[in-house]
C-alpha positions as CSV (number, residue, x, y, z in Angstrom):
1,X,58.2,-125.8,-172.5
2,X,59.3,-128.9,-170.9
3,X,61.0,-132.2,-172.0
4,X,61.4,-134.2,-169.5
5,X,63.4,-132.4,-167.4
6,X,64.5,-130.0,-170.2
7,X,63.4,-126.5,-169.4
8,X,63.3,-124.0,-172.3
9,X,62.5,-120.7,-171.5
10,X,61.3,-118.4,-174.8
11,X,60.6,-115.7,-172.7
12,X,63.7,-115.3,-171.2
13,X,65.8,-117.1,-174.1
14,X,67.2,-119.4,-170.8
15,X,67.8,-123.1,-171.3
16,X,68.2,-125.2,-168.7
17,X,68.6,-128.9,-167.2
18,X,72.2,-129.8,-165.3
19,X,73.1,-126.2,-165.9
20,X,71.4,-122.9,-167.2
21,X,72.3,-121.2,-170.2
22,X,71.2,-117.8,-171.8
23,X,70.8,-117.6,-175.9
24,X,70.2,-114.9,-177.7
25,X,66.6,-114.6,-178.8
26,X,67.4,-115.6,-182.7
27,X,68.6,-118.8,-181.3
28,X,65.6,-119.0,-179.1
29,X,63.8,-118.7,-182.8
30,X,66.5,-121.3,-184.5
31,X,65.1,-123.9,-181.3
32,X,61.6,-122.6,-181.5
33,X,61.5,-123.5,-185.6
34,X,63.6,-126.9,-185.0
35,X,61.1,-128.0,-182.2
36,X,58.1,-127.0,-184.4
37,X,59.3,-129.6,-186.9
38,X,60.8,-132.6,-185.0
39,X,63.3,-135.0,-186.6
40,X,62.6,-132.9,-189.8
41,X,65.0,-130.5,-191.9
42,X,64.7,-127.0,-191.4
43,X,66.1,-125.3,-194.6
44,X,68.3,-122.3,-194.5
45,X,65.9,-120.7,-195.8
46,X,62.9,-121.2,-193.5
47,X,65.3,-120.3,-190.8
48,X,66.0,-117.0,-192.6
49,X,61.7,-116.6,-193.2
50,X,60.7,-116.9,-190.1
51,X,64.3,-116.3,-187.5
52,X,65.5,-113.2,-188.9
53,X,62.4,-112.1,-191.2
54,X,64.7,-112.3,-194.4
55,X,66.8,-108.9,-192.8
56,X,70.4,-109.4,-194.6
57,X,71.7,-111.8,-193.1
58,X,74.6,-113.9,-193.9
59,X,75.8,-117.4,-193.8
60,X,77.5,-117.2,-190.9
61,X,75.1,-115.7,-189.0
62,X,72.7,-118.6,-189.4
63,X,75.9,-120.8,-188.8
64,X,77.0,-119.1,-185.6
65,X,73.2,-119.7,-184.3
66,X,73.2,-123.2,-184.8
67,X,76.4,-123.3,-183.5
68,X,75.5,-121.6,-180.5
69,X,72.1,-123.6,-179.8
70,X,74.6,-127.3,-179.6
71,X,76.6,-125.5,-176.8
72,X,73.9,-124.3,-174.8
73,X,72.2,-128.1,-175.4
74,X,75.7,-129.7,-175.1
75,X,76.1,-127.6,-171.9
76,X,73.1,-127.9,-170.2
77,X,72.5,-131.6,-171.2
78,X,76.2,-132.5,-170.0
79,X,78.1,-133.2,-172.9
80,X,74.7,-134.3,-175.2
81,X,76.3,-134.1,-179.0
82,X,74.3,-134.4,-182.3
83,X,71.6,-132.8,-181.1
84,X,71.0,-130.4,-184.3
85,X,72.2,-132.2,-187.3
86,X,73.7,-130.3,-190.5
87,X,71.9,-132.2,-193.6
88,X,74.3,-131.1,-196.1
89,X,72.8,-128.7,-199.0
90,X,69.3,-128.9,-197.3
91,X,69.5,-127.2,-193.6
92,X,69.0,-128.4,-189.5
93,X,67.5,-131.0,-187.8
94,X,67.1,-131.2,-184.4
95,X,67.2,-134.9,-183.2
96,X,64.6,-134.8,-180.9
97,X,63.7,-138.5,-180.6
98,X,68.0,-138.3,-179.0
99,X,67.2,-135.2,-177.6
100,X,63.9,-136.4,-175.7
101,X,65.6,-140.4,-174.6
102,X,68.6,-138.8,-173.5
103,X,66.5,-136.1,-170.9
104,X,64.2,-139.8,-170.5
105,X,67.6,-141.7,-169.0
106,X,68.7,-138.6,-167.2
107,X,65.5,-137.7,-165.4
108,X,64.8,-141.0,-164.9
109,X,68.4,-141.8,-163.2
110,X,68.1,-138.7,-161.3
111,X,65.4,-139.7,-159.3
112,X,66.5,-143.3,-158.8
113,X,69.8,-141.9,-157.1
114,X,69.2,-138.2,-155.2
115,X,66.1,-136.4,-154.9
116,X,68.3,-133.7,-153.0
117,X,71.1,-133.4,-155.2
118,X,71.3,-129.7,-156.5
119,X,74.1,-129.4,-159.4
120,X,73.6,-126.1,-159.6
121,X,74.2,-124.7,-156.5
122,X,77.1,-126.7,-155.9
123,X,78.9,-125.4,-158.8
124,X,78.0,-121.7,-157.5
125,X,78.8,-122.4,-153.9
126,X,82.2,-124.3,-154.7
127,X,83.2,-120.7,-156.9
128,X,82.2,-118.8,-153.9
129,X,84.5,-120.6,-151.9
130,X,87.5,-121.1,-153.8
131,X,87.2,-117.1,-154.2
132,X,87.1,-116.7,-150.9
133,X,90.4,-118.6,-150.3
134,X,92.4,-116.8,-152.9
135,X,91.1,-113.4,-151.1
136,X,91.6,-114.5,-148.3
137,X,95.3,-115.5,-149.0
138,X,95.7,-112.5,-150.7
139,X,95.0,-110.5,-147.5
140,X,96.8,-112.3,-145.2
141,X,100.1,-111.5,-148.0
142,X,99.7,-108.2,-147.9
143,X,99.5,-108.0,-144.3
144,X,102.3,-110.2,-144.3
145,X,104.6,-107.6,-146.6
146,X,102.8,-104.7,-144.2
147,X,104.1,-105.8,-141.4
148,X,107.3,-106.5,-142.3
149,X,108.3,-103.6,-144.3
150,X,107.8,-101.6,-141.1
């Protein structure tokens, strides 16, 4: 599935837009039930129905999911917050009318600026080097105490 941008990947529980991120798959089923019904509240209940097929499961669980889903969102959007809503004593929300103009602006942006920019692999490739530096220095100070303890 794509919004604008927005990858989500249900078969391999991967979200993805400025940066990938891997969920577990009851998350992928928290996003999956949220995205079914847009900008309505997904009850605690339904989430436990049709996420976890009403296995005993706690609170927290179903907390720590939701949590979850806003970081990989928040992480892979760049910083997008309020993204699933709590409705207090009813259940979740995703805000996908936020959700779907934010990845709009973004996408739209993105092609007004770079069409070669690649955040991805610049991220990877600047951890490659700066671990490549500290071996190298590394190497060169054990060399250094090497040499002159001889």
């Amino acid at each position: 599935m794509e919004i604008n941008g927005l990858v989500i990947n249900f078969d391999e529980n991967i979200i993805s837009y400025t940066s990938s991120n891997r969920v577990s798959p009851k998350v992928m089923a928290v996003l999956k039930l949220l995205l079914e019904n847009k900008n309505e509240v997904v009850t605690r209940e339904t989430l436990l129905d049709e996420a976890w097929s009403r296995e005993f499961v706690s609170d927290e669980l179903i907390t720590r999911a939701i949590s979850d889903l806003r970081r990989a969102l928040r992480e892979s959007l760049g910083g997008l917050e309020k993204s699933v809503e709590t409705i207090p004593k009813k259940g979740y929300k995703l805000n996908f009318d936020l959700l779907e103009s934010i990845t709009r602006e973004a996408s739209t942006a993105t092609k007004t600026t770079s069409q070669n920019s690649k955040p991805i692999a610049f991220k990877i490739s600047f951890k490659a080097g700066a671990i490549s530096i500290v071996a190298c220095i590394a190497l060169g100070l054990m060399a250094y105490l090497f040499i002159t303890s001889n």
